[in-house]
BAMARFI-184076 format. One line per 10 residues: number of its first residue (from 1); their letters; for each residue x, z, y of N, C-alpha, C, O. Coordinates in steps of 0.2 Angstrom, whole numbers. Each point is the difference from the previous one (the first is absolute). Layout:
% residues N
NUM) A) X Z Y X Z Y X Z Y X Z Y  ...
//
This chain:
% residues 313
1) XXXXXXXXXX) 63 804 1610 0 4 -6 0 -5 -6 3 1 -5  -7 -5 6 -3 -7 -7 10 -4 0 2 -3 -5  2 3 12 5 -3 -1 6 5 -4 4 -1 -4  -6 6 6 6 5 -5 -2 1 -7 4 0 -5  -9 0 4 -3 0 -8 3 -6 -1 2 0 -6  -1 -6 8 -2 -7 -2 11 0 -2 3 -2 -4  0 6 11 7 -2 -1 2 8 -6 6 0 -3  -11 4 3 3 4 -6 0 -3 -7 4 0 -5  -9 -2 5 -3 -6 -8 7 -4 1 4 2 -4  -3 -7 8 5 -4 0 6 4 -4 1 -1 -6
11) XXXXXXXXXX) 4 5 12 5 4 -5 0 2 -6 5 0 -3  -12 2 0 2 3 -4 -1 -5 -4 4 1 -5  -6 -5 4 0 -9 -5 9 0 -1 4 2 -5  -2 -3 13 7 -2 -1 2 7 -3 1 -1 -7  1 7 8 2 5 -7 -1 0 -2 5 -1 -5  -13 -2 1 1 -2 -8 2 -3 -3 1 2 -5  3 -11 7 1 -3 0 9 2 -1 3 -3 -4  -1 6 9 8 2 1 3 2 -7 6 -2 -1  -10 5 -5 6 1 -6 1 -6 -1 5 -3 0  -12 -1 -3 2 -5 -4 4 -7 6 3 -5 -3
21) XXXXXXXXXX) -3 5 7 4 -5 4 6 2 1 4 -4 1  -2 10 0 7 3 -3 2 -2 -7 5 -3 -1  -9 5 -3 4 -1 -9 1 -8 1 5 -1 -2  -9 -4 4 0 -7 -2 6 -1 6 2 -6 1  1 10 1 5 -1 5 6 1 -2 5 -1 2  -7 6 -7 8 4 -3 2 -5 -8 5 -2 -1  -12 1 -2 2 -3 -6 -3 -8 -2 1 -3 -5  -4 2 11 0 -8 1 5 -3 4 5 -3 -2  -7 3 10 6 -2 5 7 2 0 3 -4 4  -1 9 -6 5 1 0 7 -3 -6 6 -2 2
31) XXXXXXXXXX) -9 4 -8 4 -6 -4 2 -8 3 6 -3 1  -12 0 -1 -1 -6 3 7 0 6 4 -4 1  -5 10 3 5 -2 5 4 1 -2 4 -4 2  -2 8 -5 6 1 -3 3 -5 -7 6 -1 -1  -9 -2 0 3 -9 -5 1 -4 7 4 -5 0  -7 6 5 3 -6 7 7 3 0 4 -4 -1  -3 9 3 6 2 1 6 -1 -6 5 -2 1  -6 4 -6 4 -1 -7 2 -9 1 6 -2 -1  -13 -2 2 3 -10 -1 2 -1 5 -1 -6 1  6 11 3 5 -2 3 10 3 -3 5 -2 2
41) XXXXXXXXXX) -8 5 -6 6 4 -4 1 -3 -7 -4 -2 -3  12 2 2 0 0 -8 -1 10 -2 4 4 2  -10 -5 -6 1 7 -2 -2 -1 -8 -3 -5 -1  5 10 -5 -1 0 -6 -5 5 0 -2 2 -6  0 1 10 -5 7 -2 3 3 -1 -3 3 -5  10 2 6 1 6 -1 4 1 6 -2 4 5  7 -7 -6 8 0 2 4 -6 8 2 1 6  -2 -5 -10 2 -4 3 -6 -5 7 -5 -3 -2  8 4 9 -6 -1 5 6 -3 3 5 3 2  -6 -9 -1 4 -4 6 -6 -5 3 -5 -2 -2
51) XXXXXXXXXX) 6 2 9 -3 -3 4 3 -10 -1 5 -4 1  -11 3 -2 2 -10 1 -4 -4 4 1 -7 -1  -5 11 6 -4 -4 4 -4 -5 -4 -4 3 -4  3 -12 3 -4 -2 -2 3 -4 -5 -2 -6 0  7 9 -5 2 -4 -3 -4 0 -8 1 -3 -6  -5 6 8 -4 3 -8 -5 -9 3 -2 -5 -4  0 6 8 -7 -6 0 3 -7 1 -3 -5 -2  11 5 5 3 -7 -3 1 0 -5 2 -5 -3  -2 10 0 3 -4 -9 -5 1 -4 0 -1 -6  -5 2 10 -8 -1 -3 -3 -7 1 -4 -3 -4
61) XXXXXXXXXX) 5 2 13 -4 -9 0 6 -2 -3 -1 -5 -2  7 6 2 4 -8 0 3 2 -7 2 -6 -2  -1 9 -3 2 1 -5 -1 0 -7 3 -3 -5  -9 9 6 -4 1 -5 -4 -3 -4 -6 1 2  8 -7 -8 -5 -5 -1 -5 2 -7 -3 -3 -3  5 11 3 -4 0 -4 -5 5 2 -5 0 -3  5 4 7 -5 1 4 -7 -3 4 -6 1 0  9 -7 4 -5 -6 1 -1 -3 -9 -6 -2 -1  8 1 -1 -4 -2 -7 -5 2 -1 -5 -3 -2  6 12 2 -5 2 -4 -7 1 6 -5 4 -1
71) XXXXXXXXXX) 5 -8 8 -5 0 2 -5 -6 -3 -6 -1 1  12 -4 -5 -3 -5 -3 -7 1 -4 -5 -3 1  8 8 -6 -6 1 -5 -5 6 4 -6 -1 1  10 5 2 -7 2 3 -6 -5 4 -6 0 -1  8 -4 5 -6 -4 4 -2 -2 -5 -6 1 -1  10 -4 -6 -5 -4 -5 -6 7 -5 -5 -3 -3  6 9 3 -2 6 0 -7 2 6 -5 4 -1  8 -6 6 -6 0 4 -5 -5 3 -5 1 3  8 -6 -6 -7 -7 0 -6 5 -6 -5 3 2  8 -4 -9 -3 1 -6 -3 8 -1 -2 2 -5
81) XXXXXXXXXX) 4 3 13 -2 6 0 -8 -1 3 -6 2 -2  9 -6 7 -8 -2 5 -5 -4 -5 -6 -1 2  8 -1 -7 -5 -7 -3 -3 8 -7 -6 1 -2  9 3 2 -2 7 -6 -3 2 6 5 4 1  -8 -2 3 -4 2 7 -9 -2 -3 -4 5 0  3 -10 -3 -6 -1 2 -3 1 -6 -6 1 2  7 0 -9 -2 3 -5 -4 8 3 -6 1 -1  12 3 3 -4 7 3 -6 -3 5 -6 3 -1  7 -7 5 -6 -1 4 -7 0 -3 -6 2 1  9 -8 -5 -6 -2 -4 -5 4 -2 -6 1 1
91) XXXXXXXXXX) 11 3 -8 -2 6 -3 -4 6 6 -6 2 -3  8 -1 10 -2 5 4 -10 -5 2 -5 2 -1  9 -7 2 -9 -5 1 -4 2 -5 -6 3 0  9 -5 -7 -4 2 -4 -4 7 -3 -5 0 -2  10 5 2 -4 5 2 -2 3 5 -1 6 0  1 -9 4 -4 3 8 -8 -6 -3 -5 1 4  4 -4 -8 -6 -4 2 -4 2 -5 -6 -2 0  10 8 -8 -3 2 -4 -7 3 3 0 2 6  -4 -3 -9 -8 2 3 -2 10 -2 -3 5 3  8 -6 -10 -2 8 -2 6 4 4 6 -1 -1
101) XXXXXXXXXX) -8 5 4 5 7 3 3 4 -3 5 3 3  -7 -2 -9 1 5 -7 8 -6 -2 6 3 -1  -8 -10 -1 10 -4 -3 1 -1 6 5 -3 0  -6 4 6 7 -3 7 2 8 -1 6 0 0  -9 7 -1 4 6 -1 5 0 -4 5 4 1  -6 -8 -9 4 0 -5 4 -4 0 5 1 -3  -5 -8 7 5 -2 1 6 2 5 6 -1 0  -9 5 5 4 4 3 4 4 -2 5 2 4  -7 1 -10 4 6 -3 5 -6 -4 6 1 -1  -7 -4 0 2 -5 -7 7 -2 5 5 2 -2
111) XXXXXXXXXX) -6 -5 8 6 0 3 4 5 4 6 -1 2  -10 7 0 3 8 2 6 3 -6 6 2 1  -9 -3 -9 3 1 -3 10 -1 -3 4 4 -2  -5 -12 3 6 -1 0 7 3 7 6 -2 -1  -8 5 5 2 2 5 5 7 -2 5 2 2  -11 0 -8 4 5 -1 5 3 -6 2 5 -1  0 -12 -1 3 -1 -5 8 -2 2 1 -5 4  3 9 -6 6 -2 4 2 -7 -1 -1 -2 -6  4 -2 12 0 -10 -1 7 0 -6 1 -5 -4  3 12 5 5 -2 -5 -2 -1 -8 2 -4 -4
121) XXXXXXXXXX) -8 8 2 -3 -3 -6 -2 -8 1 5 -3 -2  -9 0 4 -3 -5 4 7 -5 -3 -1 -5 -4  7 7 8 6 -3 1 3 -3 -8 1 -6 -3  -1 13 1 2 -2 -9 -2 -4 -5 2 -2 -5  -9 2 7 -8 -3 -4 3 -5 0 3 -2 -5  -4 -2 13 1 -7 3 7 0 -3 -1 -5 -4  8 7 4 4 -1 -3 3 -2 -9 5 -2 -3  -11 6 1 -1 -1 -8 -5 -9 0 2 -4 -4  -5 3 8 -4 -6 -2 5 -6 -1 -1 -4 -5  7 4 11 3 -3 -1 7 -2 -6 3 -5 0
131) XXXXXXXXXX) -3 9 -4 4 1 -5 0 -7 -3 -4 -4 2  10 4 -6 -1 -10 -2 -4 1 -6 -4 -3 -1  8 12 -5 -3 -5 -5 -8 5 0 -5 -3 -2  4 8 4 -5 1 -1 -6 3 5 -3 5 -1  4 -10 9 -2 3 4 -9 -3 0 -1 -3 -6  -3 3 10 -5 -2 -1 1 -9 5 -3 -5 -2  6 5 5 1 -7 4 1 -3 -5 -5 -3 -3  12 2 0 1 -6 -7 -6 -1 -6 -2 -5 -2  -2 11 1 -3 0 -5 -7 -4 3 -3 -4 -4  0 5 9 -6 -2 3 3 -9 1 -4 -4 -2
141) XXXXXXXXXX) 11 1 5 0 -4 2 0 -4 -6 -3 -5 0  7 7 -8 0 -2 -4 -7 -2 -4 -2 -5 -2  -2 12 2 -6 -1 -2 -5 -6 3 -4 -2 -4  3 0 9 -1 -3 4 4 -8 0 -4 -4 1  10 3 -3 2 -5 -2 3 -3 8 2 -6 0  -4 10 5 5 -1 8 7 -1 -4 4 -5 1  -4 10 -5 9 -2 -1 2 -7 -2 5 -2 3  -9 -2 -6 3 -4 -1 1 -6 7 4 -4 1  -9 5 2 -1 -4 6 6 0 6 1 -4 4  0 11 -7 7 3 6 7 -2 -4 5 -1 4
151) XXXXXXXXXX) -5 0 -10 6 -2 -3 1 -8 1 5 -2 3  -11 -1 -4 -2 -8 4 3 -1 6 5 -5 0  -7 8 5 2 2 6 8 1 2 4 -4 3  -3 8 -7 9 3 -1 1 -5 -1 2 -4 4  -2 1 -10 4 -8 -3 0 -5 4 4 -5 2  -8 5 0 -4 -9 3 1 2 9 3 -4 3  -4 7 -2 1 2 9 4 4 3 4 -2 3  -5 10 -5 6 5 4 5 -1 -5 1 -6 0  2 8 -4 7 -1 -2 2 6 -2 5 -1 -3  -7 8 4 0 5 0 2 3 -7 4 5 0
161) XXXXXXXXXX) -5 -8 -5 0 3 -7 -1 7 1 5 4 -2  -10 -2 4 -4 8 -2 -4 0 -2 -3 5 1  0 -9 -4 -5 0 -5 2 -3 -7 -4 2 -5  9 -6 5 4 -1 -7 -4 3 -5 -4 -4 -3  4 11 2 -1 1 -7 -6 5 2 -1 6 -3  -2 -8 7 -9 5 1 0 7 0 -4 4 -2  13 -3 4 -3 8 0 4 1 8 6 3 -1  -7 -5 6 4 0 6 1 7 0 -3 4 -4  8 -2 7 3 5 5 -2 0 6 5 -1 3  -10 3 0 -4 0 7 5 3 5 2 -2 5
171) XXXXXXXXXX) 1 8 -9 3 6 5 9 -3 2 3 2 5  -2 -5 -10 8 -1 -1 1 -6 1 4 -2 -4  -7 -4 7 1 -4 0 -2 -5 7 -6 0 1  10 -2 3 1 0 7 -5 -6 1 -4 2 5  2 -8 -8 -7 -5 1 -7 4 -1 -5 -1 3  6 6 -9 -7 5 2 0 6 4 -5 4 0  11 -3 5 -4 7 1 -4 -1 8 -3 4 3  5 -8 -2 -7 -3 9 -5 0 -3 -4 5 2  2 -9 -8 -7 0 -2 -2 6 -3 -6 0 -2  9 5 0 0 7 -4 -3 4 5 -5 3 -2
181) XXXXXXXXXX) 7 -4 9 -2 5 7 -5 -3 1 -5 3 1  6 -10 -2 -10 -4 3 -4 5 -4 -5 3 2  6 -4 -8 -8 0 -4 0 10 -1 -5 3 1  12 0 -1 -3 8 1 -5 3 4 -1 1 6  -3 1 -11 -6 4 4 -7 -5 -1 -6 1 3  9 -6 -6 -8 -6 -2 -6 6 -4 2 3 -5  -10 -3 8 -1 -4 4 2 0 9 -2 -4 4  5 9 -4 3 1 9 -7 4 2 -4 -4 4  3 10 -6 -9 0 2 5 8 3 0 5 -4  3 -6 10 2 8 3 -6 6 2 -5 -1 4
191) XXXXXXXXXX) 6 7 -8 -1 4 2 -6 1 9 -5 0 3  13 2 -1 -2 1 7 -4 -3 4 -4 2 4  7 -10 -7 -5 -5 6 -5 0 0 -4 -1 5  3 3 -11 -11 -2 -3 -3 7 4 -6 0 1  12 5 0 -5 6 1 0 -3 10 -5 1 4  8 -2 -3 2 -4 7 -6 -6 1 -5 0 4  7 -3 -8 -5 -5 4 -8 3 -3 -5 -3 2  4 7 -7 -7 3 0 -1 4 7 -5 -1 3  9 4 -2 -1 5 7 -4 -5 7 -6 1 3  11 -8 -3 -2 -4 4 -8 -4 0 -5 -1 4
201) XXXXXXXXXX) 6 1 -11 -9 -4 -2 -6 4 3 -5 -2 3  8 10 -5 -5 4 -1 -3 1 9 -5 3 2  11 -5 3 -2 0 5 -6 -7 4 -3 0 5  3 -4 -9 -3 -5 3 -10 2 -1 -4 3 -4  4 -6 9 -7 4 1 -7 -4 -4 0 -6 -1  -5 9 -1 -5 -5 -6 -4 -4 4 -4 -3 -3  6 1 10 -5 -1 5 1 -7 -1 -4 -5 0  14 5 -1 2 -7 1 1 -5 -6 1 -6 0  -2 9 -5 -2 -1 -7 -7 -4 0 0 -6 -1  -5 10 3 -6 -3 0 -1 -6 7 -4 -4 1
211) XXXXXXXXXX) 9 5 3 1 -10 3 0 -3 -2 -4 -4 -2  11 6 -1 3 -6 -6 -8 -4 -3 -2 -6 1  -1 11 -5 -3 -2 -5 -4 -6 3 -1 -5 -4  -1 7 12 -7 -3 1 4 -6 3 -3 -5 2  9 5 -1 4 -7 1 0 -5 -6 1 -6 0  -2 11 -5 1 -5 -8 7 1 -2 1 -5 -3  3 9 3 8 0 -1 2 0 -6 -2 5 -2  4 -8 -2 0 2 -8 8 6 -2 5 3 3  -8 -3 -10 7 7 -1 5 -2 2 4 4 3  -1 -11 -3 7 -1 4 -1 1 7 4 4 3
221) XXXXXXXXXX) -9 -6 2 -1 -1 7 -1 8 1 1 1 6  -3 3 -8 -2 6 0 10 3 2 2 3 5  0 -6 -11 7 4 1 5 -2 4 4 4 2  -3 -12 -1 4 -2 5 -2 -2 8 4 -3 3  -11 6 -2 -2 0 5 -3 7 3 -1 1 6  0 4 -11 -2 7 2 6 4 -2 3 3 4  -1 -2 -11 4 6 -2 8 -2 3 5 3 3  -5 -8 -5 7 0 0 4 0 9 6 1 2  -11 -4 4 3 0 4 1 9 4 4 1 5  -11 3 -8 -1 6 3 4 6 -5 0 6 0
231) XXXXXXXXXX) 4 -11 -4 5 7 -2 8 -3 0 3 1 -4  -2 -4 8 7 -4 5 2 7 3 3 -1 5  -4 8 -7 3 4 4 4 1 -6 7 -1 0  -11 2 -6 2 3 -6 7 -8 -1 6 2 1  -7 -8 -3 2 -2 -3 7 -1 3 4 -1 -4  -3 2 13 5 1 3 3 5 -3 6 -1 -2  -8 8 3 2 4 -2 3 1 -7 3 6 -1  -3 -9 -6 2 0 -6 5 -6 4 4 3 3  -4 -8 -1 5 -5 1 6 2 3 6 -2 -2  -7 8 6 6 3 5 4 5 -8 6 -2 -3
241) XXXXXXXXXX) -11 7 1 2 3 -6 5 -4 -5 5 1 -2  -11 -9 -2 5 -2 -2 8 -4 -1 4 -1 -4  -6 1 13 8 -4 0 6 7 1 5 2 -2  -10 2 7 7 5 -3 3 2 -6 6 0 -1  -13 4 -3 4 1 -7 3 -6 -3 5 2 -3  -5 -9 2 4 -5 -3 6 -2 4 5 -3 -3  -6 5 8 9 1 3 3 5 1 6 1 2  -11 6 -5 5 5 0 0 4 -6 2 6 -1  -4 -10 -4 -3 3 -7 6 -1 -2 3 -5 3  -1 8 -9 5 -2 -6 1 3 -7 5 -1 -4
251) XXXXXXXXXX) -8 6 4 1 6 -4 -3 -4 -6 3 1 -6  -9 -6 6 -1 -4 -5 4 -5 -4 1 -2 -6  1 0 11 7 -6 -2 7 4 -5 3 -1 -6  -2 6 12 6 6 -4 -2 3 -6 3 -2 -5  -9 6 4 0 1 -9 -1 -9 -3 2 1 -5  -4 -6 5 -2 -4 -4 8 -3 0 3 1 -6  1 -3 10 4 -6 0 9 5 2 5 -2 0  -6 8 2 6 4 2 4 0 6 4 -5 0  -4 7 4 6 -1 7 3 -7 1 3 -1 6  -4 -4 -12 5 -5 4 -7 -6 -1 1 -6 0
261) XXXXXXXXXX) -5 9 -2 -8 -7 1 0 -3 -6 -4 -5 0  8 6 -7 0 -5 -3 5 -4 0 4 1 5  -5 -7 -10 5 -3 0 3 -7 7 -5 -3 2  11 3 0 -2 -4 6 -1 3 7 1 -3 5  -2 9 -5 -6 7 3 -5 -6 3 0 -1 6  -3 -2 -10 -6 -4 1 -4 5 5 1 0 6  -4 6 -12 -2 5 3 -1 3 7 -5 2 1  9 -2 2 4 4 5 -4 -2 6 -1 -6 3  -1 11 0 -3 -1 6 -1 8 5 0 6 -2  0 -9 8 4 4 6 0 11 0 3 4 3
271) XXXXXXXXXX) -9 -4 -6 2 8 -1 4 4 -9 2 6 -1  -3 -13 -2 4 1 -6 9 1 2 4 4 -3  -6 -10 10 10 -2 1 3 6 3 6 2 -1  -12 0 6 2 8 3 2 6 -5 5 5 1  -9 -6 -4 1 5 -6 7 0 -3 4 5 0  -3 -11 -3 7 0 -3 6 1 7 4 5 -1  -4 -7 4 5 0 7 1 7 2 5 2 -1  -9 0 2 0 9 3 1 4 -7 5 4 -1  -10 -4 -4 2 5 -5 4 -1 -6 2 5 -3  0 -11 1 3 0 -5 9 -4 3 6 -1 -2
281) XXXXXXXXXX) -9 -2 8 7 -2 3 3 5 6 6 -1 2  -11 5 -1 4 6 5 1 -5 6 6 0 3  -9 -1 -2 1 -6 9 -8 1 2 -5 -4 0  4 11 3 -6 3 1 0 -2 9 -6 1 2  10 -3 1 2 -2 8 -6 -10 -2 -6 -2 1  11 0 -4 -2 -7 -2 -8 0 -1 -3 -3 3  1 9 -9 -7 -2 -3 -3 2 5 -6 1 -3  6 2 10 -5 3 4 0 -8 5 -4 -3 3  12 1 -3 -2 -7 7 -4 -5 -6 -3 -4 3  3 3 -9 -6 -3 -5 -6 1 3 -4 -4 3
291) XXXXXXXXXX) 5 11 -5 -7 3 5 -5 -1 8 -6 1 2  12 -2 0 -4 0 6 0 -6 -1 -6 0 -3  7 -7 3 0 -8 -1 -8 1 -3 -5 -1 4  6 4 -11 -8 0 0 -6 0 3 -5 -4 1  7 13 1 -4 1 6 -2 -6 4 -6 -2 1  12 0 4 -3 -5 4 -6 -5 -4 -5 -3 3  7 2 -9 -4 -6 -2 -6 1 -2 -5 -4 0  4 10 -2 -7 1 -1 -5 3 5 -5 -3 2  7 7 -1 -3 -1 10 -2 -7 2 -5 -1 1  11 -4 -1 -1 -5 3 -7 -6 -4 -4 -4 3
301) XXXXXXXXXX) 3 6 -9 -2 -2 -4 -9 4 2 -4 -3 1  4 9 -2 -7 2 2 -1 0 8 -4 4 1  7 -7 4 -3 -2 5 -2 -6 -2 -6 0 2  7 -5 -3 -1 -7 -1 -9 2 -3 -5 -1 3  6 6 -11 -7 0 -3 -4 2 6 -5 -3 1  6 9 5 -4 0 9 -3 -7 1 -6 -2 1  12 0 -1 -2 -5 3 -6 -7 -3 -5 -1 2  10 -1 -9 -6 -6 -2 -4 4 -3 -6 -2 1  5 7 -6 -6 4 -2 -6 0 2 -1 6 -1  -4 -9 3 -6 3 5 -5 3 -5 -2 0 -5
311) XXX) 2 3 11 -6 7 -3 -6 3 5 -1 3 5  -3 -8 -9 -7 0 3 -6 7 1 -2 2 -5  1 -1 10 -4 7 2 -6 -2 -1 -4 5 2
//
């Protein structure tokens, strides 16, 4: 009896579970399979479907050099993504150790809040700072007298002349726009992560906290020998998110720099290029073998983090 009760519980888990692993089967797996089959076709998305076997992925390794370019800027995109990683931690340490319960709530709401603020606002803000003549960057660098150190810099070392006359063009001019994607979003204090790695903190038990103590651990030794190895779940886990979104992100770059990256397409990086190929150049067969190329490498790329990541239990 205890076995049929035990295998009726079982089935009915799996029926519950049957729509939603149907829906993520119709409108997640199924596209995806359906882009493998397409990067084998020249197709436009409407009309025209010729089969071409693998000829979309040789003119992708052996031709396309500006596709591999733009995986240039992204890697330099994802050093400078992982080094804006540790501000949120901090931030997360630091109100995880607030003493009062009443400000780690208010800071909580303080970062819940921006979540719900659409990011294309967010997007415009960041996009107004950089204005040349009256954005808040020229004005703070100026006020500060950095400009002149950068104009120094420009004369005497890079060669650049974008700083000539202290009012740069951040957005339109191909020597600033890497450093424009670095410093977007300074102080780099993400939302999500802090509420992430707070989840993590809040699991570590008070038992091991008060070892620490009676070892003598100080506030640093507390955090890179208690906090930070016991939330290696959390920190993998933004690392996998990060590298995806920055190889698959572009919707920032397209409103800031437009479809072709700016000038140069400095800009340009591998979901921007898909973008342009498939929708504005109608080679929708091509921007799917783009796609899968990706694919392979970010996959490839988050087993590696499996591997050297460790995550201590």
């Amino acid at each position: 009896m205890t076995t049929i009760r035990r295998l009726r519980f079982q089935w009915s888990l799996y029926l519950l579970m049957l729509p939603t692993v149907l829906l993520i089967l119709v409108f997640n797996y199924y596209p995806s399979l359906d882009a493998i089959r397409y990067s084998l076709y020249r197709w436009d998305g409407a009309f025209i479907e010729e089969f071409r076997g693998l000829e979309n992925f040789i003119q992708a390794f052996g031709h396309d050099r500006l596709f591999w370019q733009s995986f240039g800027l992204t890697l330099i995109l994802l050093v400078a993504n992982a080094f804006k990683m540790w501000p949120s931690i901090f931030t997360a340490v630091v109100i995880h150790r607030l003493q009062s319960e009443r400000w780690q709530y208010v800071y909580r709401v303080l970062f819940v809040i921006p979540m719900i603020i659409p990011s294309l606002v967010g997007l415009l803000i960041w996009k107004s700072f950089f204005e040349p003549m009256t954005g808040i960057m020229n004005k703070t660098l100026q006020a500060t007298h950095l400009m002149d150190v950068l104009q120094w810099l420009d004369i005497n070392v890079l060669g650049w002349q974008a700083f000539t006359y202290g009012s740069p063009a951040w957005l339109s001019n191909s020597h600033l726009i890497v450093p424009t994607l670095i410093i977007w979003g300074f102080p780099w204090v993400g939302v999500i992560g802090v509420l992430i790695y707070l989840a993590g903190l809040q699991n570590i038990s008070q038992d091991v906290y008060d070892a620490g103590k009676i070892d003598g651990l100080s506030w640093w030794g507390k955090f890179s020998k208690i906090e930070l190895p016991l939330i290696m779940t959390q920190v993998r886990l933004m690392l996998i998110l990060m590298t995806i979104g920055t190889l698959q992100d572009y919707g920032l770059i397209l409103i800031l720099l437009g479809p072709e990256g700016g000038p140069n397409n400095v800009g340009m990086v591998p979901g921007l290029y898909m973008f342009t190929e498939g929708f504005l150049n109608q080679r929708y067969g091509y921007a799917c073998a783009l796609g899968m190329v990706l694919f392979v490498i970010i996959m490839s790329i988050t087993l590696v983090y499996q591997k050297l990541v460790r995550v201590d239990k």
